[in-house]
C-alpha positions as CSV (number, residue, x, y, z in Angstrom):
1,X,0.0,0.0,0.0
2,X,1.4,3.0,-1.1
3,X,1.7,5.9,1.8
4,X,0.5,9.7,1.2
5,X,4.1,10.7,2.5
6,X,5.7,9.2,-0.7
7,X,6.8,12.1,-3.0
8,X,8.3,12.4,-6.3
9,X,11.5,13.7,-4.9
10,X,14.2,11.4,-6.0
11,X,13.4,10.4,-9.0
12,X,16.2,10.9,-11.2
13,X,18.4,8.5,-8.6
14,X,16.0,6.2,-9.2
15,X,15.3,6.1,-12.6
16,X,19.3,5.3,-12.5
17,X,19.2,2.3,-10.4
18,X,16.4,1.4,-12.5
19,X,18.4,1.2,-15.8
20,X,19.8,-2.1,-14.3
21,X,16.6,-3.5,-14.8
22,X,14.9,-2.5,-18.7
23,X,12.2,-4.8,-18.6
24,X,10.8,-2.3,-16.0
25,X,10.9,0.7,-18.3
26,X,7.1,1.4,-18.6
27,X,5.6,4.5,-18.2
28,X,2.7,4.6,-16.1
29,X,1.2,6.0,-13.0
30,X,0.7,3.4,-9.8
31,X,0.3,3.1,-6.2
32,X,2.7,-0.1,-5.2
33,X,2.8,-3.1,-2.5
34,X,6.6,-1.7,-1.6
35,X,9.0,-4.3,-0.5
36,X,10.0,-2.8,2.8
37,X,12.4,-5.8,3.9
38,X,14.5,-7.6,0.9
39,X,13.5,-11.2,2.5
40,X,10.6,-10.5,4.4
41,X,6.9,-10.1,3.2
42,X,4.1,-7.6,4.6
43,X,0.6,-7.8,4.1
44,X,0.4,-4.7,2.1
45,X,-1.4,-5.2,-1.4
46,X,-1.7,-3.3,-4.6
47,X,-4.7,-2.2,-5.0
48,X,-7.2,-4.2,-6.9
49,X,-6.7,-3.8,-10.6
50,X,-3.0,-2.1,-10.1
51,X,-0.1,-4.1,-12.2
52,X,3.4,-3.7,-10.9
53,X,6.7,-5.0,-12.5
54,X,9.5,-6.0,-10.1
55,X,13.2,-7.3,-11.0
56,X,15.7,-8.7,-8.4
57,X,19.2,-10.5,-7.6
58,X,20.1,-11.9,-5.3
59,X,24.2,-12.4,-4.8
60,X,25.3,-15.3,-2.4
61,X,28.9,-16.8,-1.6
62,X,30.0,-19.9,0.4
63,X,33.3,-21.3,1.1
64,X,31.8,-25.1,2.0
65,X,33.9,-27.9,0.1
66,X,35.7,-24.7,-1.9
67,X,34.3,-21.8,-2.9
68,X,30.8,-21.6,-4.3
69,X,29.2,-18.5,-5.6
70,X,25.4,-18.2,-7.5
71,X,23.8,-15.4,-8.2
72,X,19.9,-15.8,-8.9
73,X,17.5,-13.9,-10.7
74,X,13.6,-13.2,-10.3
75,X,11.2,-11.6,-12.6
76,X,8.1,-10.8,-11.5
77,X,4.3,-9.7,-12.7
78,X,1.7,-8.5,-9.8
79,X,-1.8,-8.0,-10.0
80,X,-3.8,-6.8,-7.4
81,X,-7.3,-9.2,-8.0
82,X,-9.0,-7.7,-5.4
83,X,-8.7,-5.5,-2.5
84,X,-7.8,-8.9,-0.2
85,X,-5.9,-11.0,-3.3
86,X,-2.8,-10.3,-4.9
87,X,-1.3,-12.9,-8.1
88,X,1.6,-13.2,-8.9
89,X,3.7,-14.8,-11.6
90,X,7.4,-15.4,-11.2
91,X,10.7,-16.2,-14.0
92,X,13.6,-17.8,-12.1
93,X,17.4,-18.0,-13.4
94,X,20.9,-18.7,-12.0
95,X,24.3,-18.4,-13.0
96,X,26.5,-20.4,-10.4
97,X,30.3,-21.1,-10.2
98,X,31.9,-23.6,-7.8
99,X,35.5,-24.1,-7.4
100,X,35.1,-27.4,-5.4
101,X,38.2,-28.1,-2.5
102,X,38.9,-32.1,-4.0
103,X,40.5,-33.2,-0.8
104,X,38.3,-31.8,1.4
105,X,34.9,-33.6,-0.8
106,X,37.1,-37.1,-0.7
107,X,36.9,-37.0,3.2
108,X,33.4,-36.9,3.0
109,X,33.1,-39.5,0.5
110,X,32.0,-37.5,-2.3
111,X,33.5,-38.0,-6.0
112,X,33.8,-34.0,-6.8
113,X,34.5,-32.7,-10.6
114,X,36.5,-29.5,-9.3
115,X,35.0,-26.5,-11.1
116,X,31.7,-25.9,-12.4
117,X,30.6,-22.9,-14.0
118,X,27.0,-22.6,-15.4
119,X,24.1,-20.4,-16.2
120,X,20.2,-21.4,-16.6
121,X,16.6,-20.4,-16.7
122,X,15.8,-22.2,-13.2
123,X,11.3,-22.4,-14.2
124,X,8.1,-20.4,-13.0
125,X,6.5,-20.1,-9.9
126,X,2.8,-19.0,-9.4
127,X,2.0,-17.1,-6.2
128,X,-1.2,-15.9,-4.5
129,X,-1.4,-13.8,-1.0
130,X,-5.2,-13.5,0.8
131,X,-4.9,-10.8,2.9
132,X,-7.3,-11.7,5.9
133,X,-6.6,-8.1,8.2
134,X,-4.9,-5.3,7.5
135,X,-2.7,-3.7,9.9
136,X,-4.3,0.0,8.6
137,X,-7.6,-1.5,9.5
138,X,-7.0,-4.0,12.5
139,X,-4.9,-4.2,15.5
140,X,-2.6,-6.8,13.4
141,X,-2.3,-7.2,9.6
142,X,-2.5,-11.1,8.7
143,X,-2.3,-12.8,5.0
144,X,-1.5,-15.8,3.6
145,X,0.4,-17.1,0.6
146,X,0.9,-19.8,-1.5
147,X,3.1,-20.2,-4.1
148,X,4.3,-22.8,-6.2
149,X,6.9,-23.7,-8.3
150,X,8.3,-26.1,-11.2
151,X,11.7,-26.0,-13.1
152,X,14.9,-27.4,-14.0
153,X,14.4,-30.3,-11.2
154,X,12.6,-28.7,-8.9
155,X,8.7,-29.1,-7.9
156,X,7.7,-27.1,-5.4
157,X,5.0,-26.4,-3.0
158,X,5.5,-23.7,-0.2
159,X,3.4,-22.0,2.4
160,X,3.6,-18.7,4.6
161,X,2.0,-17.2,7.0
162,X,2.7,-13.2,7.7
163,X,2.2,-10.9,10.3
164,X,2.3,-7.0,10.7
165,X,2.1,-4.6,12.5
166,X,2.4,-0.8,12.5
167,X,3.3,1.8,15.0
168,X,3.6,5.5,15.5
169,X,1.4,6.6,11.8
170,X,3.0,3.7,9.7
171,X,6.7,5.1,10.0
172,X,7.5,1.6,12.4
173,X,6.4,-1.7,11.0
174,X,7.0,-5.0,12.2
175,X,6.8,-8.1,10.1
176,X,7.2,-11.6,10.9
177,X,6.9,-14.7,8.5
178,X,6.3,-18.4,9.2
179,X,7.4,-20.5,5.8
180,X,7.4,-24.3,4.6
181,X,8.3,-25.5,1.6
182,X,7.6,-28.7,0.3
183,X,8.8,-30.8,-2.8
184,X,11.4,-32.9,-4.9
185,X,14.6,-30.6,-5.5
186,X,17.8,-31.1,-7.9
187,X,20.9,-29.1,-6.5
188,X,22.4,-27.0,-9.2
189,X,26.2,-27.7,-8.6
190,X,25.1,-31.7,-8.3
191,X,27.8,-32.7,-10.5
192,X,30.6,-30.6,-9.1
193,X,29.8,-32.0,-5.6
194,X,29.3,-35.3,-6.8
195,X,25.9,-35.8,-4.7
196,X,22.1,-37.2,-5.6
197,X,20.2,-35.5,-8.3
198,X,17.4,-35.7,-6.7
199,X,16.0,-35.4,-3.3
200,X,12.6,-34.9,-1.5
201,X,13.6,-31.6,0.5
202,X,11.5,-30.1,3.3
203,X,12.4,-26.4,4.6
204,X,11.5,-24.4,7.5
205,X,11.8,-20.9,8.0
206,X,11.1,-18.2,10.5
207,X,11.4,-14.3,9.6
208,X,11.6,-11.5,10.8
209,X,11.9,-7.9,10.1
210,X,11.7,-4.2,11.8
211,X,11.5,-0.9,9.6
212,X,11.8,2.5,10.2
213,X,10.8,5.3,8.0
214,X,12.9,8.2,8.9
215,X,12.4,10.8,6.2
216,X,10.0,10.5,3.2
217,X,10.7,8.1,0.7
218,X,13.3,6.7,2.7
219,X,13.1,4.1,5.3
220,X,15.4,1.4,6.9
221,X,15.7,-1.9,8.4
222,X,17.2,-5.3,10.2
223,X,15.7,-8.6,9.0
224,X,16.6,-11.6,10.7
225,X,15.8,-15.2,9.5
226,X,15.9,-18.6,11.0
227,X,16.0,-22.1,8.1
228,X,16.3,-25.7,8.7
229,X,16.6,-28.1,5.9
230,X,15.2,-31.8,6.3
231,X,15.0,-34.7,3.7
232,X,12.8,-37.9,5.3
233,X,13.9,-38.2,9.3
234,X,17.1,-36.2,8.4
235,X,18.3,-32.3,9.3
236,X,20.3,-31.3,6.4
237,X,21.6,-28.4,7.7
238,X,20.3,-25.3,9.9
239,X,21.0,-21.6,9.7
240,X,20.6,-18.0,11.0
241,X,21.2,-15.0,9.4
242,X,21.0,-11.4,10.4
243,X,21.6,-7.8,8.2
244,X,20.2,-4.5,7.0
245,X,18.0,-3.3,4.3
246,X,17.5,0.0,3.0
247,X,14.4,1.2,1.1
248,X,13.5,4.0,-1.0
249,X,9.8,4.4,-2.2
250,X,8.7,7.2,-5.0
251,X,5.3,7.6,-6.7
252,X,6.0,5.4,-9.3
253,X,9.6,3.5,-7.9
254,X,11.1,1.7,-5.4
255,X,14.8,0.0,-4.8
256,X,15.2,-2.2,-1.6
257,X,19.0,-3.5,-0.6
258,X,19.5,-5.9,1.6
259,X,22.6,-8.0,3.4
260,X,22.2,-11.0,5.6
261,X,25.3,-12.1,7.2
262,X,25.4,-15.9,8.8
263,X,25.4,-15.6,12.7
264,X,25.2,-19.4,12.8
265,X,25.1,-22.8,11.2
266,X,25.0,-26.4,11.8
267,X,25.9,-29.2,9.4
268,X,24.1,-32.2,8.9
269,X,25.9,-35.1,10.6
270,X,26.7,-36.2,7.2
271,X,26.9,-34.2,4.5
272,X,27.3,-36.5,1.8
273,X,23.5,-37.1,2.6
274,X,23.0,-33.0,2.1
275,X,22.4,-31.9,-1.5
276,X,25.0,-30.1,-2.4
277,X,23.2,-26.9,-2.7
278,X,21.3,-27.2,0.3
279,X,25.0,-27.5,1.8
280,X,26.5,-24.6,0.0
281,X,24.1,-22.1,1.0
282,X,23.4,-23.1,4.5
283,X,27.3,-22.2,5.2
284,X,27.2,-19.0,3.3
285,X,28.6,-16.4,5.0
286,X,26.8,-14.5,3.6
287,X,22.8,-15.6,2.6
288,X,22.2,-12.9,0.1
289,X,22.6,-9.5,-1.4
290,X,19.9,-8.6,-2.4
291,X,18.5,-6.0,-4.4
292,X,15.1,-5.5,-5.6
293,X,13.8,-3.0,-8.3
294,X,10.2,-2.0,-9.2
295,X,7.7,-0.1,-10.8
296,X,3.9,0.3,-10.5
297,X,1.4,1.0,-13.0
């Protein structure tokens, strides 16, 4: 929901930032559902019949087994259906290179390749958020979504459940997010590791964000979020990761950064049974950085 404090001030810095991203180049007025937090979702809405174009990437690095780096790549379509329901239709894509330690992947019993390099379109996801309060409205915003998605080895199903709520005329808003995906997953760097193609992958995640507007147009914020990875009776591999985001909303644009840096991780008692990307990430120092573009119309 866009707020009557947003002004046009800014534009030409963000029409800048914005020419990393031409698929947004559309020239149209809007009022947006502005990503706040670079990880964690509100239960703000556009506004039914609103369209808004979004493009992000997301940088991450890990030294597990080597040195692994991927950055991914979202494209996305929302339309507010209603004044509760927002679709949303999603392109995924990756570019990933792994320099794999060879020694280090023997101890564990793996039969690694030693480099991989390697860029794909990754498949769709389909997404749909019912927004049951709003925290304008209510004492506590509360939607849920549903999104799924199926790809280059991947079909999956994931749920979420959000919470907001705002404080002192919307400049303060707190977020939390309760996530579980569900499905059959294909690592990326499978070869280079030398693990399964294949495994039925369950993950758990708990969010959390707080923002602060502190002039117009401008806001910040800490996210913090908590993931364990299971496949059948088996914990993969568990993380927490904590870092800022920074947010700047126009009439018409918005860029959120964002950096989560690992605070802690535990492996799974074997990681040959891990996927290899499901390894990779979990000991990332750092999850992601992030950076999300977008324009409503």
């Amino acid at each position: 929901m866009q707020r009557a404090s947003i002004k046009r001030n800014g534009w030409a810095h963000v029409r800048l930032a914005a020419g990393l991203a031409p698929a947004l180049a559309f020239a149209s007025p809007a009022s947006a559902d502005e990503p706040l937090f670079g990880y964690v979702n509100t239960t703000d809405l556009l506004p039914k019949g609103k369209w808004q174009l979004e493009t992000w990437g997301t940088l991450q690095r890990s030294d597990a087994l080597g040195e692994y780096r991927v950055l991914q790549g979202r494209t996305e379509a929302d339309y507010g259906l209603t004044s509760r329901v927002q679709v949303t239709g999603y392109l995924n894509y990756s570019s990933v290179d792994a320099h794999i330690d060879t020694a280090a992947a023997r101890g564990l019993g793996m039969t690694p390749q030693g480099h991989i390099e390697q860029s794909q379109f990754d498949g769709v996801t389909g997404e749909v958020i019912w927004r049951l309060a709003s925290p304008y409205l209510d004492p506590v915003g509360f939607a849920l979504l549903l999104d799924g998605t199926v790809g280059h080895g991947q079909e999956v199903v994931g749920v979420k459940a959000i919470g907001q709520k705002n404080f002192r005329d919307d400049t303060v808003v707190l977020a939390a997010n309760l996530r579980a995906d569900f499905g059959l997953r294909e690592p990326r760097a499978t070869n280079a590791f030398g693990l399964p193609s294949s495994r039925h992958v369950t993950t758990l995640e708990a969010s959390a964000g707080a923002s602060y507007r502190f002039r117009p147009n401008w806001s910040a914020a800490l996210e913090v979020r908590a993931r364990q990875v299971r496949a059948g009776g088996d914990r993969l591999a568990s993380a927490v990761f904590l870092g800022p985001t920074i947010h700047y909303g126009g009439e018409r644009w918005f860029a959120t950064l964002t950096a989560l840096k690992r605070v802690s991780a535990s492996d799974a008692p074997d990681p040959a049974l891990a996927s290899s990307l499901v390894y990779a990430r979990d000991r990332a120092s750092w999850d992601g950085v992030r950076l999300r573009l977008g324009r409503t119309f």
